[in-house]
Backbone as CSV, one residue per row, in Angstrom:
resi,resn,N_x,N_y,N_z,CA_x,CA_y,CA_z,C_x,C_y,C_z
1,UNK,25.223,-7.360,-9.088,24.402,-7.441,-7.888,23.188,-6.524,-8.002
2,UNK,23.481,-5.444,-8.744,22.031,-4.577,-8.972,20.634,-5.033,-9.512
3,UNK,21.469,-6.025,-10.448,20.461,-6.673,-11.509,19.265,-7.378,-10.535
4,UNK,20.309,-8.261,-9.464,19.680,-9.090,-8.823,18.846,-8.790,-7.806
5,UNK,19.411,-7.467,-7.416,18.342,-6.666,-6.725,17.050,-6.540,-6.912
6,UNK,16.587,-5.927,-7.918,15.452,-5.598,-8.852,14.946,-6.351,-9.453
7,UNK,15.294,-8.070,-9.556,14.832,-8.513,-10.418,13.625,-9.251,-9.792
8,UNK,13.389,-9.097,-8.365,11.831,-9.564,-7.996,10.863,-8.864,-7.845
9,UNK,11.207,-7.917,-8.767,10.220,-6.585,-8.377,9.005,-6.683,-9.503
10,UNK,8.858,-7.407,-10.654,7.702,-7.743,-11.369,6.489,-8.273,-10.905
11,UNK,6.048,-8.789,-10.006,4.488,-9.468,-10.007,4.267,-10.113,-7.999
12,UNK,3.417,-9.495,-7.726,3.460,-9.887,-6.461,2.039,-10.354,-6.253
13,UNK,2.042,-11.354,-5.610,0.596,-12.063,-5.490,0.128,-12.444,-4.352
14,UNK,-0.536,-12.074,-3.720,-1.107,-12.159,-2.105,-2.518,-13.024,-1.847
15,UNK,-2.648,-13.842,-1.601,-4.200,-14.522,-1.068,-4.752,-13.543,-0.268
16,UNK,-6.122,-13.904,-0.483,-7.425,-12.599,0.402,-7.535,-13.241,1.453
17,UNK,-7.294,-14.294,1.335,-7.266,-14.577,3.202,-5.818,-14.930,3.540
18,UNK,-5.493,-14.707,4.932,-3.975,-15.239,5.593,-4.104,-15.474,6.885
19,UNK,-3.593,-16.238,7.222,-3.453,-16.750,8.791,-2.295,-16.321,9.590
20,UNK,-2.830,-15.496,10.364,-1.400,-14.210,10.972,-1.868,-13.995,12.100
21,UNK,-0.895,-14.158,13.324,-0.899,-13.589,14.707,-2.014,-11.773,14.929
22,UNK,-3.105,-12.196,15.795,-3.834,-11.379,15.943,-3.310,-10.760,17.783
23,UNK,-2.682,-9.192,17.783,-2.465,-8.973,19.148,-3.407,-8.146,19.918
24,UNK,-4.585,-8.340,19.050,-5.689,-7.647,20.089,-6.123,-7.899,21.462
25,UNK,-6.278,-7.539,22.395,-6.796,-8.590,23.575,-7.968,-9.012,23.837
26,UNK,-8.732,-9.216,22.241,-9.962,-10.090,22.572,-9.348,-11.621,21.646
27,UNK,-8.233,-11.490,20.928,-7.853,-12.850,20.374,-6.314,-13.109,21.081
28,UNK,-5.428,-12.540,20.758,-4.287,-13.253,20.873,-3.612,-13.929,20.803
29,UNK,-3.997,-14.485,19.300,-3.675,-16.011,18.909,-3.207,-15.827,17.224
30,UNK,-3.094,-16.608,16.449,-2.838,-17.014,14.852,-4.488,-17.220,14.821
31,UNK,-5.385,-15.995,13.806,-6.612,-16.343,13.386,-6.732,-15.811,11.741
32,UNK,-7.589,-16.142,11.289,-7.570,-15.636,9.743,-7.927,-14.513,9.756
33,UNK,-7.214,-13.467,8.668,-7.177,-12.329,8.280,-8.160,-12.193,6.999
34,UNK,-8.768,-11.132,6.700,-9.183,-10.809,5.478,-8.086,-9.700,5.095
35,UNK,-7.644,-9.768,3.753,-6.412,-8.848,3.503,-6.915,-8.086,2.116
36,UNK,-6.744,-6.436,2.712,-7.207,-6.235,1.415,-5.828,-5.041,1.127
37,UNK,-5.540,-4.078,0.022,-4.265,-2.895,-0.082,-4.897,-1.645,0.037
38,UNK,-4.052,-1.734,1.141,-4.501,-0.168,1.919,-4.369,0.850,0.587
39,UNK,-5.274,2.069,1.127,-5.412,2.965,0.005,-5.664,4.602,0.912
40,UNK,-5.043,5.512,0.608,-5.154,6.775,1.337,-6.494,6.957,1.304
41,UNK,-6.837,8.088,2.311,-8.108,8.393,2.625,-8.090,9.811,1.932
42,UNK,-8.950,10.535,1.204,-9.337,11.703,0.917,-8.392,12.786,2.235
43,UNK,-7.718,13.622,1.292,-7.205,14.551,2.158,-8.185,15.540,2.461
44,UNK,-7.978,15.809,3.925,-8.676,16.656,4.512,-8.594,18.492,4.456
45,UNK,-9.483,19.301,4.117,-9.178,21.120,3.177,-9.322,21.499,4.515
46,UNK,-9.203,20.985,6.043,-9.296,21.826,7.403,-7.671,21.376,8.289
47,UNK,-7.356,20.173,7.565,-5.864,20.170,8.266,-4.885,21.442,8.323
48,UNK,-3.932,21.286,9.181,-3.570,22.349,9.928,-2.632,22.995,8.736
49,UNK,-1.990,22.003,7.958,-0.933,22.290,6.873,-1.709,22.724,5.523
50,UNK,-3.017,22.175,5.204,-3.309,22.809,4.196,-4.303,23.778,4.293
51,UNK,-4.433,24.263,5.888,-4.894,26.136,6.084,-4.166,26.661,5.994
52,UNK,-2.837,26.365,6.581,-1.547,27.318,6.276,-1.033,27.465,4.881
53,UNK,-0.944,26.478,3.909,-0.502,26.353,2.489,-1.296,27.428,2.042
54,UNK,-3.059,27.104,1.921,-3.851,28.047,1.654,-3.361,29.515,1.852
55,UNK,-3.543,29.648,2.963,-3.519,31.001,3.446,-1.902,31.545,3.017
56,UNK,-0.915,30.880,2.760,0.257,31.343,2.111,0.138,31.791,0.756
57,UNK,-0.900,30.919,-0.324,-0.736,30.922,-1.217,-1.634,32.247,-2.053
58,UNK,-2.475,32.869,-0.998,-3.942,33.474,-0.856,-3.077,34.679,-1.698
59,UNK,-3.720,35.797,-2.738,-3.236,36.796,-2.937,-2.063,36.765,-4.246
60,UNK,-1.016,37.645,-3.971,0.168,38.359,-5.185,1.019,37.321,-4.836
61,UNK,1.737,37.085,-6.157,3.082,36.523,-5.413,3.324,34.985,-6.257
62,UNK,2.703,34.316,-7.365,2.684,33.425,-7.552,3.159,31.925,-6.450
63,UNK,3.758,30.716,-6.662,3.851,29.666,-5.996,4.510,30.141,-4.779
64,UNK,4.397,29.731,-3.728,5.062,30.220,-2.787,5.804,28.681,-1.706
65,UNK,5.670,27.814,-1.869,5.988,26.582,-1.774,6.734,25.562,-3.004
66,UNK,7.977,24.702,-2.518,8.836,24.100,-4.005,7.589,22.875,-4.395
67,UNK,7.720,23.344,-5.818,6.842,22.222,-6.182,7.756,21.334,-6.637
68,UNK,7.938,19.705,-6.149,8.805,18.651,-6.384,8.446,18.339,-7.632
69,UNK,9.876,18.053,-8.238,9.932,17.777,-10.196,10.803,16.163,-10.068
70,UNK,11.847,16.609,-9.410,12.861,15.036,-9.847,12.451,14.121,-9.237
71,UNK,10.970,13.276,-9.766,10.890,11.701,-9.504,11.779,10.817,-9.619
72,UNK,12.058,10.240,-8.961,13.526,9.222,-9.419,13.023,7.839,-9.282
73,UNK,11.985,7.478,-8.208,11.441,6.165,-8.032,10.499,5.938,-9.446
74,UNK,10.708,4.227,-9.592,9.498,3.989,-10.992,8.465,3.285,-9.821
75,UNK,8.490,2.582,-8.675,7.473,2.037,-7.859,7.026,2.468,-6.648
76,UNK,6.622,1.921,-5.870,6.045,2.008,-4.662,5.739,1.396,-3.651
77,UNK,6.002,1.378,-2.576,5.781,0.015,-1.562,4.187,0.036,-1.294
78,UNK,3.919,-1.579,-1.686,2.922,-1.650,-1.249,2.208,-1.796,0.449
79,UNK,1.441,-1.417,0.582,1.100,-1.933,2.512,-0.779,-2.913,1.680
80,UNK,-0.159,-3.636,2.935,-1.960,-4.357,3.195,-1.916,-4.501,4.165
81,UNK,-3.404,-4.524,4.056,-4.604,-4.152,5.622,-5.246,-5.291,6.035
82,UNK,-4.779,-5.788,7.124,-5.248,-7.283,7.855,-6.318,-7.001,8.449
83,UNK,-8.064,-7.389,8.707,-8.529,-7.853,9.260,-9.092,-8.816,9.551
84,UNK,-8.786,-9.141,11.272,-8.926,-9.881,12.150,-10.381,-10.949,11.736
85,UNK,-10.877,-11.871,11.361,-12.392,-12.012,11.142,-13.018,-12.711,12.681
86,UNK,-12.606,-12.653,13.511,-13.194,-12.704,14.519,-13.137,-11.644,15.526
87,UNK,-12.244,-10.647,16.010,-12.711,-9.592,16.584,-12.586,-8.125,15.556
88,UNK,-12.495,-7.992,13.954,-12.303,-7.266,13.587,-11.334,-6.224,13.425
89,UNK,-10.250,-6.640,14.261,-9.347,-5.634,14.404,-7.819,-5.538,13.355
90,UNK,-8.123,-4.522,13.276,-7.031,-4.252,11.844,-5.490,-3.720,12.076
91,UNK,-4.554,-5.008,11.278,-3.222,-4.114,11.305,-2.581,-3.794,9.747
92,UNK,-1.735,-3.544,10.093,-0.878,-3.052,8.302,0.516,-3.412,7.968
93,UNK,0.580,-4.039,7.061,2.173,-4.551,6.516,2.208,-3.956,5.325
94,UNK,4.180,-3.244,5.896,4.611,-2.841,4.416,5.404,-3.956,3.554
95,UNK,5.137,-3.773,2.228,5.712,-5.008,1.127,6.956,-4.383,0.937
96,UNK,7.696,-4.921,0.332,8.621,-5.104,-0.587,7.957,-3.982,-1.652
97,UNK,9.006,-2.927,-2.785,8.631,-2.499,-3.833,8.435,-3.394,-4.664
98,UNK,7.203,-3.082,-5.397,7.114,-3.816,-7.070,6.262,-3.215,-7.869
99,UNK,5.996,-3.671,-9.117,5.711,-3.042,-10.089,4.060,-3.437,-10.306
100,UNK,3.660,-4.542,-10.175,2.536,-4.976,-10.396,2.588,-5.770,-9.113
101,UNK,0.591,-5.587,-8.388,0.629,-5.764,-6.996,-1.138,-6.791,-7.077
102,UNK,-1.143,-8.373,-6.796,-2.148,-8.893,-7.312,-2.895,-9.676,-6.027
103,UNK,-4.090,-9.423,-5.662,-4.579,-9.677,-4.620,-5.515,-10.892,-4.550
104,UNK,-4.973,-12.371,-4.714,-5.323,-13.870,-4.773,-6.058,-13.966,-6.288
105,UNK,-5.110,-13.598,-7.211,-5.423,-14.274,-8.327,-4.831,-15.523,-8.894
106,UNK,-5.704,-16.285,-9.578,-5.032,-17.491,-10.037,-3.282,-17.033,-10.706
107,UNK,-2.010,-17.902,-10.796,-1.554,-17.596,-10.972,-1.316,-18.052,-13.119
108,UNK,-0.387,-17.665,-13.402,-0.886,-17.793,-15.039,0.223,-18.795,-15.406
109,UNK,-0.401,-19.720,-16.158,0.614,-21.036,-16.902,1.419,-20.109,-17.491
110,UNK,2.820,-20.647,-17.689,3.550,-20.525,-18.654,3.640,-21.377,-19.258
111,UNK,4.191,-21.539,-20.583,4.364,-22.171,-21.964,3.033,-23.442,-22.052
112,UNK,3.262,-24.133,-23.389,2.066,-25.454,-23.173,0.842,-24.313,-23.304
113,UNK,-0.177,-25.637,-24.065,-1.394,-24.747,-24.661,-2.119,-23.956,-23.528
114,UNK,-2.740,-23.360,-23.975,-4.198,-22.668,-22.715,-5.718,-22.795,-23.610
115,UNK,-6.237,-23.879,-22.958,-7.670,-24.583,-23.649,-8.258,-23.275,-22.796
């Protein structure tokens, strides 16, 4: 059963556009999405946790916080970012883990020539 677990975790393929329930209250309906994979934003050097880290770390005393070693995950869940193309408004879905994450590419023949 493990095997079977994991075994859809190779290749995930998403179209750039999708047609998905919009709950804004200028639509409220099934309208097309532009979908693109969310991506973190630049961490911020004034958040509240990394003045305090700072200021812990300031001075004698080497690391003063555990620095995490045992990775155990090989993937990552992907999220994508829906927007709305008529009122613009954006939501976010988390995927399934996988290994390779492909955003409306053709998909690739198997076997039989490739002219």
């Amino acid at each position: 059963e493990h095997r079977r677990k994991f075994r859809d975790l190779t290749m995930v393929n998403i179209p750039k556009e999708r047609k998905t329930f919009c709950k804004s209250k200028k639509c409220g309906k099934h309208t097309t999405h532009k979908v693109t994979q969310y991506k973190a934003g630049k961490a911020s050097s004034f958040a509240q946790g990394k003045r305090r880290y700072d200021s812990k770390q300031m001075g004698y005393g080497g690391q003063t916080k555990p620095v995490f070693h045992k990775k155990a995950k090989t993937t990552k869940k992907i999220t994508i970012r829906m927007e709305c193309k008529e009122c613009k408004a954006k939501k976010q879905q988390v995927l399934k883990r996988c290994k390779h994450f492909e955003l409306g590419e053709k998909k690739k023949l198997t076997g039989g020539p490739q002219y």
